[in-house]
VMD Tcl script that draws the C-alpha trace (Angstrom):
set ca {
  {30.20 -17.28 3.15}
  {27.08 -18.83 2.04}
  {23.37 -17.22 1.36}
  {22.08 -19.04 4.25}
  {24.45 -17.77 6.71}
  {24.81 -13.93 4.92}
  {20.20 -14.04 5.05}
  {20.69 -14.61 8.85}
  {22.84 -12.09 9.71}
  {20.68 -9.62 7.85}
  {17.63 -11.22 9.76}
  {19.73 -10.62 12.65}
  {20.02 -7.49 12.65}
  {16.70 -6.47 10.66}
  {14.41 -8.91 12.38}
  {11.35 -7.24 10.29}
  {12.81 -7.14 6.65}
  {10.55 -9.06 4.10}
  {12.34 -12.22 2.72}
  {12.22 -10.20 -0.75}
  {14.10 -7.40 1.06}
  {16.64 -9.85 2.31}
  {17.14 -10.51 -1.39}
  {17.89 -7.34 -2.67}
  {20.47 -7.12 0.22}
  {22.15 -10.50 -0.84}
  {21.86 -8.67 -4.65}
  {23.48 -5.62 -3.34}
  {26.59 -7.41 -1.57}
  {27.25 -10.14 -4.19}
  {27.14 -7.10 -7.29}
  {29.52 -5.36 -4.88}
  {31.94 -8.05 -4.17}
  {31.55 -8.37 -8.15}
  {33.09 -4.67 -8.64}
  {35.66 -4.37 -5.95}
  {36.74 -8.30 -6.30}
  {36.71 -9.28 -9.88}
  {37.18 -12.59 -11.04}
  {36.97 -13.73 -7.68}
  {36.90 -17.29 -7.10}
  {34.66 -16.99 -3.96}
  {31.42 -15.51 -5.60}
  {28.32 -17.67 -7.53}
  {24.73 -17.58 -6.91}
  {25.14 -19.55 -3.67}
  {28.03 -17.88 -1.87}
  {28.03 -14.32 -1.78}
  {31.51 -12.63 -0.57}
  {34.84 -13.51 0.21}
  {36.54 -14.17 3.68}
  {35.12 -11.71 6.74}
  {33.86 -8.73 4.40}
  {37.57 -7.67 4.12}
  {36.48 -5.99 0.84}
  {34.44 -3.46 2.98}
  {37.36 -2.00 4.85}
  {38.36 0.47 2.05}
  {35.41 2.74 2.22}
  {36.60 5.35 -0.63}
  {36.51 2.16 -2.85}
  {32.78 0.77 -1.78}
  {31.14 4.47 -2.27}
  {33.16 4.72 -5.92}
  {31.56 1.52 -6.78}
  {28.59 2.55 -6.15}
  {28.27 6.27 -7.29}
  {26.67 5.83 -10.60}
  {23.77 3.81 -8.35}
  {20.29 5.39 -8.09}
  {19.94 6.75 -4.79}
  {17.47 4.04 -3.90}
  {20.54 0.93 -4.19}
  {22.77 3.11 -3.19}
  {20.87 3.18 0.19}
  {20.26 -0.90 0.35}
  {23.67 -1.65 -0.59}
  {25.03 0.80 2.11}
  {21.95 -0.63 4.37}
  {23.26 -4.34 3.58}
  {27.17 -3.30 4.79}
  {25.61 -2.19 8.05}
  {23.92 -5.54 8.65}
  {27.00 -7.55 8.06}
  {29.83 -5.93 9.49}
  {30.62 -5.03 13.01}
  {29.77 -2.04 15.45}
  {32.85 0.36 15.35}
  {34.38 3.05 12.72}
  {33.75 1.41 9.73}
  {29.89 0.88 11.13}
  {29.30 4.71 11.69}
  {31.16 5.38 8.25}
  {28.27 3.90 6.50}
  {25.45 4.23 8.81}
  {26.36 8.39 8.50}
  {25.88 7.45 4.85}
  {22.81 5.91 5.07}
  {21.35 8.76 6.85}
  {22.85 11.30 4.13}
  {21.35 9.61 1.32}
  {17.81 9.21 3.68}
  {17.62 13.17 3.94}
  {18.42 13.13 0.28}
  {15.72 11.36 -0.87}
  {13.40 12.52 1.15}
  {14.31 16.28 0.08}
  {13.62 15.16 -3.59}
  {10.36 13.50 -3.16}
  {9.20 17.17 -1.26}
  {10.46 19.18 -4.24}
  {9.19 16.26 -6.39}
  {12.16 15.87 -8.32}
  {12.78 13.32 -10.51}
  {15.86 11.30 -11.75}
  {17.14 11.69 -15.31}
  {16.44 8.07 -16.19}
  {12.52 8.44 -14.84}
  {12.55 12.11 -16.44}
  {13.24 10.40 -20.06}
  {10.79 7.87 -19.30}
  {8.11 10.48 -18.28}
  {8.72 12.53 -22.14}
  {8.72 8.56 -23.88}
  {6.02 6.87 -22.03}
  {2.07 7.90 -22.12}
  {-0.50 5.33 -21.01}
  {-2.11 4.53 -24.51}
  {2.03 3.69 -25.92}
  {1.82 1.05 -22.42}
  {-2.15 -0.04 -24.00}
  {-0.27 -0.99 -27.26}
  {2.41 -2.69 -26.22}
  {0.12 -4.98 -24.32}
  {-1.75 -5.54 -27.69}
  {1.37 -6.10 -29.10}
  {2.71 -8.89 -26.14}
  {-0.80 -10.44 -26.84}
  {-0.47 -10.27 -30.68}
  {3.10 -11.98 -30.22}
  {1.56 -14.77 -27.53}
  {3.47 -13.82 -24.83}
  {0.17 -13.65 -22.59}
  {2.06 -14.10 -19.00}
  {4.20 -10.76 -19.61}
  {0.84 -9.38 -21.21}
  {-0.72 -10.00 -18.24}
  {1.67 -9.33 -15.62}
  {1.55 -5.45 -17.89}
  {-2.00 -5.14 -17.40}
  {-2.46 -6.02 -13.96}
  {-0.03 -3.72 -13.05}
  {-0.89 -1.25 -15.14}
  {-4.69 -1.25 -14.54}
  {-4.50 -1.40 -10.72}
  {-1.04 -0.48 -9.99}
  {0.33 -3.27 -8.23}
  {3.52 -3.85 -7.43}
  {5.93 -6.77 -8.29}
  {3.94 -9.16 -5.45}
  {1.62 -10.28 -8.59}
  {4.07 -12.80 -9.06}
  {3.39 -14.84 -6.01}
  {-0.34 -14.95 -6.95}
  {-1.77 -18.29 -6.33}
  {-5.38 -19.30 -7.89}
  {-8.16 -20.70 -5.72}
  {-11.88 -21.15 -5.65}
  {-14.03 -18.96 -3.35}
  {-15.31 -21.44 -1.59}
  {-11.98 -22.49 -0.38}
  {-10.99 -18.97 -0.19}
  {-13.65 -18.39 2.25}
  {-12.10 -21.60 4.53}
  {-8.73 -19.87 5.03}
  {-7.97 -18.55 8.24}
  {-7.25 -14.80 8.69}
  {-3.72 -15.65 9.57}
  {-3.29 -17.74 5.46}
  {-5.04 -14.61 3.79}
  {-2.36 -12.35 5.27}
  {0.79 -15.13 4.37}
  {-0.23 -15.37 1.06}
  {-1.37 -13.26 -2.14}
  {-4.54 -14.79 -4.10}
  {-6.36 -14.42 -7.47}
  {-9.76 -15.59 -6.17}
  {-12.55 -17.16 -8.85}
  {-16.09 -17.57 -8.45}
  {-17.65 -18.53 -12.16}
  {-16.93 -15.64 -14.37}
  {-15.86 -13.30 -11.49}
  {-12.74 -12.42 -9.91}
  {-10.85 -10.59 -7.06}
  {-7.10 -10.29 -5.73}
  {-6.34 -10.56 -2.47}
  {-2.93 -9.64 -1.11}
  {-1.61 -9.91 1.98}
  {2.21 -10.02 1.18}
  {3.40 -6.34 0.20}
  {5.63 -3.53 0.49}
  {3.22 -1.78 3.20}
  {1.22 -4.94 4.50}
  {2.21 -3.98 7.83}
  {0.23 -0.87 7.70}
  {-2.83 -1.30 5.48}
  {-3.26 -5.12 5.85}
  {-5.15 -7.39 3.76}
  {-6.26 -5.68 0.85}
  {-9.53 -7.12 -2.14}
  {-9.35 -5.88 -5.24}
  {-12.01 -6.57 -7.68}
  {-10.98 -6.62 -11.51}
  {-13.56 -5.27 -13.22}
  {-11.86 -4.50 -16.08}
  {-13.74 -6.75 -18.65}
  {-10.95 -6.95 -21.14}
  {-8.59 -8.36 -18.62}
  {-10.88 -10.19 -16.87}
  {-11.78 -11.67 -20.26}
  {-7.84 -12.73 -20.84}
  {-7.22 -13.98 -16.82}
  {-9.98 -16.32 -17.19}
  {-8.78 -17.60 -20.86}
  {-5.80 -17.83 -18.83}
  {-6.90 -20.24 -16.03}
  {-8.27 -22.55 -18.81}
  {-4.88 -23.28 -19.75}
  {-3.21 -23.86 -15.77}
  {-2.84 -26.95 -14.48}
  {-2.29 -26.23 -11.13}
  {-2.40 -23.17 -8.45}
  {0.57 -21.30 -9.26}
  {-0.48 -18.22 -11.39}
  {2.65 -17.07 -13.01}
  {6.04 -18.95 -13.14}
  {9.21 -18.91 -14.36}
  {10.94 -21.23 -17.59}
  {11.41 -24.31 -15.20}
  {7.71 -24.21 -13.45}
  {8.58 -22.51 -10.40}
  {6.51 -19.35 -9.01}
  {7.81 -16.22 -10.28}
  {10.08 -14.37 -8.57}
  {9.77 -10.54 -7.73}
  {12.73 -9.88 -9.67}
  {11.57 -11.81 -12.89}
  {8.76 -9.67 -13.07}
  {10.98 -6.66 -12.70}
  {12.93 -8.06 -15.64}
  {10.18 -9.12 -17.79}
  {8.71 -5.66 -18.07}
  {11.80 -3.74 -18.60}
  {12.46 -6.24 -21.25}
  {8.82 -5.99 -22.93}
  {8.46 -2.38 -22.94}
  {12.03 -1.51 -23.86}
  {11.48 -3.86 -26.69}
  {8.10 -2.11 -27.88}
  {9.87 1.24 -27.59}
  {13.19 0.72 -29.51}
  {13.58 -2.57 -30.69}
  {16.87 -1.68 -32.48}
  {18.61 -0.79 -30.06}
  {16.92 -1.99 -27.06}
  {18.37 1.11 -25.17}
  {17.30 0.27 -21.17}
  {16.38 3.61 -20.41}
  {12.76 2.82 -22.08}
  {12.23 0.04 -19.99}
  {8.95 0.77 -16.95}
  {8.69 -0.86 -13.60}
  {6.08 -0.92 -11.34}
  {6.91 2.74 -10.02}
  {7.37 4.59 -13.59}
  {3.78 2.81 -14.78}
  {2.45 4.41 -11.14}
  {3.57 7.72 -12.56}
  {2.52 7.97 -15.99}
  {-0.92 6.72 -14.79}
  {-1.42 9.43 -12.29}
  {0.59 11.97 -14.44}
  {-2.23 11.23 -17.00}
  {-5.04 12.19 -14.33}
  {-6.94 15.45 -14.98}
  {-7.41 17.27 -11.31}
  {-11.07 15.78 -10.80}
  {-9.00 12.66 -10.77}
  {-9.93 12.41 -7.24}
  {-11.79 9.17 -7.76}
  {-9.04 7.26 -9.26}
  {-6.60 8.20 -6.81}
  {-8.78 7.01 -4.21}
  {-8.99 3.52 -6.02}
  {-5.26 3.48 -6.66}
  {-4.48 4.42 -3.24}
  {-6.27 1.24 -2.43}
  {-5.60 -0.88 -4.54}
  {-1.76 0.02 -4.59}
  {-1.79 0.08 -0.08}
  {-0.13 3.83 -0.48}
  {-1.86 6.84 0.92}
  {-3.31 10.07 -1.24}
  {-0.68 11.75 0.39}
  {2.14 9.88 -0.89}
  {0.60 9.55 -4.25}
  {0.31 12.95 -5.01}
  {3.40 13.97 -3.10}
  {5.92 11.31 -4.67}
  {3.88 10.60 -8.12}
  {1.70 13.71 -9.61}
  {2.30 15.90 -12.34}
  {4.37 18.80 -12.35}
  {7.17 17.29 -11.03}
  {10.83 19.10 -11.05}
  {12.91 18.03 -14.03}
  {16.24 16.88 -12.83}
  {18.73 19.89 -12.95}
  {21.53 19.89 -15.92}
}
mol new
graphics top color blue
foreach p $ca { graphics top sphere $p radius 0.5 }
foreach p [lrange $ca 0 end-1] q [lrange $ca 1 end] { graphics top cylinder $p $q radius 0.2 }
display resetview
């Protein structure tokens, strides 16, 4: 079955899942299909499982192959069985799954307890070790990953920064309400600049969101930047295509694993978007208040989640 026809009946049954959402799910099922199915014939980037999801049936098998999973792809893979298989047995198997794993989770992040991996990235990490090793990207030339670092490190974006697209104010200022909320913007007017994103994890609830960058050392690099662009698209991949979400993903684990042990390269040093979130607010004293407010904005999460889900004095996983 193709990606066209697997994306539809994931659409189908998840009308509201984000199109980056719908890619993780087609992730989840192909890696799957990968463990239970190997050397199958029937799986490239294009076409996704074998013949009616027969591979699903044995349902000791699936939740073996997925055991060593954090809890979070555990959930989306289990999530992405439910879309594509039929109401019945098999259906409640993994839906009673899903819902195991939700109350799970959710009894972690109120004990604020933390993974292993995210535990040894909390004792490696501190925010001036993630200031160097944007020096060092910078030192070495590779100024997209640099940047891609310090935006997300300075305002605590998530992976959307890869879909920015650069325009002029003036033409900013023509868009409709509706093109400001399809789209995610790095806005210029001479020597000042502002990010607007409308395409995020919680656009639905916080809505378009500005964000001025008034940090004047990476304001002084995004504009060096823009000299060198010879079109709209901010960031893109090796063949001059906008970045993916999943690039970016890559591109930091890569970078900071690299900084951190470039012998070895061992992947448990390597920081997304969620373990920079942490060791930024970890770093906050408690009149922090401030900088939580900005992050919560600039981030679209509320206090409450940032504190609950991200602040210090977290529970070390148990041994």
């Amino acid at each position: 079955m193709d990606l066209e026809y697997v994306s539809n009946l994931i659409r189908e049954t998840k009308p509201n899942l984000k199109d980056s959402s719908i890619k993780q799910y087609n992730s989840s099922l192909r890696n799957l299909y990968r463990k239970l199915v190997p050397n199958s014939p029937h799986i490239d980037d294009n076409n996704i499982i074998g013949v009616n999801f027969e591979h699903l049936n044995d349902r000791e098998k699936v939740m073996d192959a997925i055991s060593s999973l954090h809890i979070t792809s555990q959930r989306n893979c289990l999530s992405a069985i439910i879309c594509v298989i039929d109401k019945g047995e098999l259906y409640d198997f993994y839906g009673a799954k899903v819902r195991e794993l939700n109350k799970k989770q959710t009894d972690l992040y109120k004990n604020n307890v933390v993974s292993d991996n995210t535990d040894f990235k909390l004792q490696n990490w501190c925010c001036k070790d993630i200031e160097n090793c944007i020096t060092k990207l910078k030192l070495e030339n590779n100024i997209q990953t640099s940047l891609l670092l310090s935006l997300i490190y300075k305002y605590l974006f998530r992976n959307e920064v890869a879909s920015l697209k650069l325009i002029k104010k003036k033409d900013y200022e023509k868009l409709t309400e509706e093109e400001k909320l399809s789209a995610n913007y790095i806005v210029k007017h001479y020597s000042q600049l502002f990010i607007s994103r409308g395409v995020y994890k919680t656009d639905k609830k916080h809505g378009l969101v500005l964000t001025t960058i008034d940090d004047k050392k990476l304001k002084y690099d995004l504009l060096g930047y823009i000299k060198t662009m010879n079109d709209n698209i901010f960031f893109k991949d090796e063949n001059g295509n906008q970045l993916s979400n999943e690039l970016v993903s890559k591109k930091l684990s890569r970078a900071t694993t690299a900084y951190k042990d470039p012998k070895n390269k061992d992947p448990r040093f390597g920081l997304g978007t969620s373990s920079i979130n942490k060791i930024v607010i970890e770093s906050l004293q408690l009149d922090g208040i401030e900088k939580l407010l900005e992050i919560s904005g600039n981030r679209g999460t509320s206090i409450g989640v940032l504190l609950h889900s991200y602040y210090n004095n977290y529970t070390k996983p148990s041994t």
